[in-house]
LUMLUM-127823 format. One record per residue (C-alpha): y, x negated, z negated; residue in three letters. Coordinates in steps of 0.5 Angstrom, whole numbers, padded with zeros to 4 digits, always signed. Example, Ala and Ser with C-alpha at 12.3 -4.5 7.8 and 13.67 -1.06 7.14 Angstrom:
<drenzas>
-0009-0025-0016ALA/-0002-0027-0014SER/
</drenzas>
This chain:
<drenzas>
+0140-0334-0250UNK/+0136-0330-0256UNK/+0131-0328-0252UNK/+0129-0334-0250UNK/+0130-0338-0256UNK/+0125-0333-0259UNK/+0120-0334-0254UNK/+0120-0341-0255UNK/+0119-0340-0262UNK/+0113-0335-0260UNK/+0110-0340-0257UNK/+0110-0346-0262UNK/+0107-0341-0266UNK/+0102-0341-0262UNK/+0100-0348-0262UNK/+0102-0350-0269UNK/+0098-0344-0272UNK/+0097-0347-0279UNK/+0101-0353-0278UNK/+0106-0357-0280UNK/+0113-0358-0278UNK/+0115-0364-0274UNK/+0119-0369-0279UNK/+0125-0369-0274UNK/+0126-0360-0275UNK/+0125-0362-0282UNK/+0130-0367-0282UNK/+0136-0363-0279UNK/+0135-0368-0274UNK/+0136-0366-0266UNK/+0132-0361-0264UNK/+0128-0362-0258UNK/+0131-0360-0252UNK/+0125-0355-0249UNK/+0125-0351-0256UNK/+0131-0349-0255UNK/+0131-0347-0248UNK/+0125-0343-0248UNK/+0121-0349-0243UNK/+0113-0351-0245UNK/+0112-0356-0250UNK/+0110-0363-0248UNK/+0106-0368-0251UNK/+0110-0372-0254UNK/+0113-0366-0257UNK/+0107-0365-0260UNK/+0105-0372-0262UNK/+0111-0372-0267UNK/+0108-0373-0274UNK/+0108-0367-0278UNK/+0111-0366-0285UNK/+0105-0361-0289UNK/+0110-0357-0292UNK/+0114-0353-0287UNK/+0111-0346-0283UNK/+0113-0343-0276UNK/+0116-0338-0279UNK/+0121-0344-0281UNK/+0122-0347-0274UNK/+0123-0340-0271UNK/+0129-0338-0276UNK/+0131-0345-0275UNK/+0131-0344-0268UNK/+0134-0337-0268UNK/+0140-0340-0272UNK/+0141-0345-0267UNK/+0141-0341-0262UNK/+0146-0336-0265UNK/+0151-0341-0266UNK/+0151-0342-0259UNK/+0153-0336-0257UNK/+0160-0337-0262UNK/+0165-0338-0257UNK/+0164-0333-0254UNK/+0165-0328-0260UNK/+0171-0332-0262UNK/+0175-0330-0256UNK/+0172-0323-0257UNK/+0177-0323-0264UNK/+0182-0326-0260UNK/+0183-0321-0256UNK/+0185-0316-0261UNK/+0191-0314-0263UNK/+0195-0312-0269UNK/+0198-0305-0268UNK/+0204-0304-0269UNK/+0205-0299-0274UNK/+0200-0298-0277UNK/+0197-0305-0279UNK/+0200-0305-0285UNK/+0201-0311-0290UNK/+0199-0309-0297UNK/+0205-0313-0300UNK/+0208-0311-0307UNK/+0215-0313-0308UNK/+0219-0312-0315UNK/+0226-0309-0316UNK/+0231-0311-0323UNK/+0233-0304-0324UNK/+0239-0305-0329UNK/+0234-0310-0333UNK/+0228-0306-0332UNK/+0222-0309-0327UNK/+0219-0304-0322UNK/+0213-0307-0318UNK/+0211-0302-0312UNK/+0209-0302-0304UNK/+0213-0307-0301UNK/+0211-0302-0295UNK/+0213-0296-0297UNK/+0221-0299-0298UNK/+0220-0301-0292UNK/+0218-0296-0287UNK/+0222-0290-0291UNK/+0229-0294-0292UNK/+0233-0298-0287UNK/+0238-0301-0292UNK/+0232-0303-0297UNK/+0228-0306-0290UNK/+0235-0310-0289UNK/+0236-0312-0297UNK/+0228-0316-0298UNK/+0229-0319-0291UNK/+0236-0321-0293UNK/+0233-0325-0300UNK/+0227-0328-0295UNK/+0232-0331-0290UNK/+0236-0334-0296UNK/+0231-0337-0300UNK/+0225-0336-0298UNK/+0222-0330-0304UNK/+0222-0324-0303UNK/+0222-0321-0310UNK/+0214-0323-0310UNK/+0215-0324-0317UNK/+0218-0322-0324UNK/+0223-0329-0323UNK/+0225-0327-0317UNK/+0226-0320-0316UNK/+0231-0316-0313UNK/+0236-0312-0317UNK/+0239-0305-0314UNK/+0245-0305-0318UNK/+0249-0299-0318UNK/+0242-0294-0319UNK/+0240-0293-0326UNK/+0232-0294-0327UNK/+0232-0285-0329UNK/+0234-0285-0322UNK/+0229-0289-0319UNK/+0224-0286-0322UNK/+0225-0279-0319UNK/+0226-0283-0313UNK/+0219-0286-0313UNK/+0215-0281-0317UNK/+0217-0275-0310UNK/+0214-0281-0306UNK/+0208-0283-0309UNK/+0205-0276-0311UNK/+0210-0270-0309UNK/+0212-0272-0302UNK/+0207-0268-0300UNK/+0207-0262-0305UNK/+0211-0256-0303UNK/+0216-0259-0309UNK/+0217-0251-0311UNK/+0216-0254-0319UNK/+0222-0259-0318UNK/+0228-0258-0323UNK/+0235-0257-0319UNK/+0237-0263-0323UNK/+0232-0268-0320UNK/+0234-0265-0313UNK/+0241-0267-0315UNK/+0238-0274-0318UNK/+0234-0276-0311UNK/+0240-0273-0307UNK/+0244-0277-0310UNK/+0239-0284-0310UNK/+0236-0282-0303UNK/+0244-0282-0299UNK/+0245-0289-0303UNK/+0239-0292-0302UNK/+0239-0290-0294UNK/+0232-0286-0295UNK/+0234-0280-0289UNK/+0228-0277-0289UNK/+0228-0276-0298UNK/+0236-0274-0297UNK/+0234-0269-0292UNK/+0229-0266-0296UNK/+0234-0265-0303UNK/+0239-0262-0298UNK/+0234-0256-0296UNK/+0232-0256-0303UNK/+0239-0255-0306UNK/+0242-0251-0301UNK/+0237-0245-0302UNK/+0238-0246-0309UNK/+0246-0246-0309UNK/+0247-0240-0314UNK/+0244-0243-0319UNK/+0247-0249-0318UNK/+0255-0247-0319UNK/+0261-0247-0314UNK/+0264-0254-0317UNK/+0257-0258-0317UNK/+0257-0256-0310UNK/+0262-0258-0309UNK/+0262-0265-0313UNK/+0256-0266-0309UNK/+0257-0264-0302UNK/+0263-0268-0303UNK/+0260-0275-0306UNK/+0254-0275-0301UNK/+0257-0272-0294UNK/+0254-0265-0294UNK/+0260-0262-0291UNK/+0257-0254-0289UNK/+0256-0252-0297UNK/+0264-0254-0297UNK/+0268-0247-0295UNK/+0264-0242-0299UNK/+0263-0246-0305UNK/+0272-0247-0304UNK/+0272-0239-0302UNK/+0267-0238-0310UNK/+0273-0242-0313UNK/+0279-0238-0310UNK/+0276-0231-0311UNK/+0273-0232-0318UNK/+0279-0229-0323UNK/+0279-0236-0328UNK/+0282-0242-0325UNK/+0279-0249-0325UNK/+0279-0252-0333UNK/+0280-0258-0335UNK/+0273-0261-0335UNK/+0272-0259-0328UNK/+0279-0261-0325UNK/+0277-0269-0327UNK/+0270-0267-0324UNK/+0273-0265-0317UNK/+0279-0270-0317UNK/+0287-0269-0317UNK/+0287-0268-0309UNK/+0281-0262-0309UNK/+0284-0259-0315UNK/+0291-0258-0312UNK/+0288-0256-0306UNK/+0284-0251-0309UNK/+0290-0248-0313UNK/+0294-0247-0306UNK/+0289-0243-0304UNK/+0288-0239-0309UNK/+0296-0238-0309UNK/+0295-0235-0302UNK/+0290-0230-0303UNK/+0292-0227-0308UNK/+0299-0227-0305UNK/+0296-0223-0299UNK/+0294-0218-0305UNK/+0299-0217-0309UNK/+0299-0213-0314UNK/+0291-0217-0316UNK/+0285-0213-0318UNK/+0278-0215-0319UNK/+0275-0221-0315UNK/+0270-0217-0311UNK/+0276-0213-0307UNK/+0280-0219-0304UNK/+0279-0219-0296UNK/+0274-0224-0295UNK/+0278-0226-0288UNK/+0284-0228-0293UNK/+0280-0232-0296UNK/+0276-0236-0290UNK/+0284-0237-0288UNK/+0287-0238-0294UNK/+0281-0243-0295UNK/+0282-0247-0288UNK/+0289-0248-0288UNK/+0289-0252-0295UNK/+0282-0256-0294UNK/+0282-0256-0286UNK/+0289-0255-0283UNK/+0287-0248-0281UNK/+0280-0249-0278UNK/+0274-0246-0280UNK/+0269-0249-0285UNK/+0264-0253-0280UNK/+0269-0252-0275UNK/+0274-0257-0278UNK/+0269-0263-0277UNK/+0269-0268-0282UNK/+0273-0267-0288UNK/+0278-0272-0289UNK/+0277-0272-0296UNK/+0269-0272-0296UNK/+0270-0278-0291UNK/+0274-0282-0295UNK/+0270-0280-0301UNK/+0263-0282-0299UNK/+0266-0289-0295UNK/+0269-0291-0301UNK/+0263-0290-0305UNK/+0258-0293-0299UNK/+0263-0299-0299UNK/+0262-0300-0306UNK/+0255-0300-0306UNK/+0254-0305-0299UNK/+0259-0309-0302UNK/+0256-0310-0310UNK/+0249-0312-0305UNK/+0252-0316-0301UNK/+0249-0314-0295UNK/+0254-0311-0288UNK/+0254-0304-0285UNK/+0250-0302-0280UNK/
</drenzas>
């Protein structure tokens, strides 16, 4: 079609060579059906009066632009027929989040695709009102996540997610541990639980277990109870209200049985590690064996209470 709109045109230079244009091309009038299909002039064409202030050049160009217009339906059914990929057609949406009164403004993307309980909390406030915390006034609140816990939170997605994270202070591996299980982020959880467990030494026998006990991580459970039992001082106060009544007593019977077996007590370093994984079971498993015994019946009723509490306080129903 553009060739033979060009050629046309070719040819009317050739016959107008220094002359007007016809007043009817000038005009924005309709244009003669032979300039656009390339056919010879005839002489009525020719015999059009002739505005002096138009070129060739313009006719041509005009003609091209006619004859590219033309050819438009066939480049709008080209762009219909692509299609949107599924994943990665990405929406560069922000949303904003009430942080205990502070407003966050980030990715609407990286919530989404990283969060399974955040994808169903902004969908929820869309169904209910239509918003969907697109601005200050409507923005969604996290209750229950203090903004010194988001932030650890959005800083490892924005710019260590990728790092080898060896310079991460143990406290916020505890800190996304923490806000990663109770926001649904699996992939950020399961990265501060390796992170964490080769760092146990340092972390202590009763913050382990206060951790692995709040978040559902049920293999760091028998050694960190088999450090409490062996240790020469039992839990004091401060650590007994970290662990709670239940665990406390329980660990105070295991320790009983170990040093029952070894009467009379010497140093912790000869206590009968076989002893202890025992005396350990019996208290906490009913005589299994640390992973062996399954899900913790304490850790379980632990982390569904504090998983209610927290689908409850956003009023969304569990998965």
């Amino acid at each position: 079609m553009r060739r033979r709109g060009h050629a046309g045109g070719l040819r009317l230079l050739s016959l107008l060579a220094g002359g007007p244009r016809p007043l009817s091309l000038l005009a924005g009038g309709p244009r003669p059906p032979s300039l656009l299909a390339g056919s010879p002039l005839t002489a009525s064409e020719l015999a059009l009066p002739m505005a002096r202030s138009s070129t060739p050049i313009d006719v041509i160009q005009d003609i091209e632009t006619r004859t590219s217009e033309q050819e438009s339906p066939a480049a709008d059914e080209s762009k219909s027929a692509r299609t949107r990929h599924s994943t990665f057609y990405m929406r560069d949406e922000m949303v904003v989040l009430d942080v205990d009164g502070c407003l966050y403004r980030v990715h609407r993307h990286i919530l989404e695709h990283t969060s399974d309980f955040l994808r169903r909390l902004v969908a929820s406030y869309a169904n209910e009102d239509g918003v969907s915390g697109g601005t200050d006034d409507t923005a969604i609140p996290l209750p229950d996540i203090k903004p010194y816990q988001l932030d650890c939170l959005l800083h490892f997605l924005y710019h260590r997610v990728y790092d080898d994270n060896d310079d991460i202070p143990l406290a916020d591996w505890a800190t996304l541990l923490d806000v990663a299980t109770r926001l649904g982020f699996s992939a950020v959880r399961a990265r501060a639980i390796r992170a964490l467990a080769v760092r146990r030494d340092a972390l202590g026998a009763v913050e382990t277990v206060a951790l692995a006990l709040a978040h559902g991580v049920p293999a760091w459970l028998a050694s960190a109870y088999a450090a409490l039992v062996r240790r020469p001082r039992p839990l004091d106060d401060t650590e007994a209200d970290r662990l709670g009544a239940r665990i406390t007593a329980r660990l105070a019977a295991a320790r009983e049985a170990v040093r029952a077996a070894h009467w009379p007590p010497g140093d912790e370093c000869a206590f009968d590690e076989e002893v202890v994984a025992k005396a350990v079971a019996n208290a906490f498993w009913g005589g299994a064996r640390g992973e062996d015994a399954g899900c913790d019946g304490i850790r379980q009723e632990g982390v569904k209470l504090r998983a209610s509490v927290a689908v409850a306080s956003l009023g969304l129903g569990e998965t």
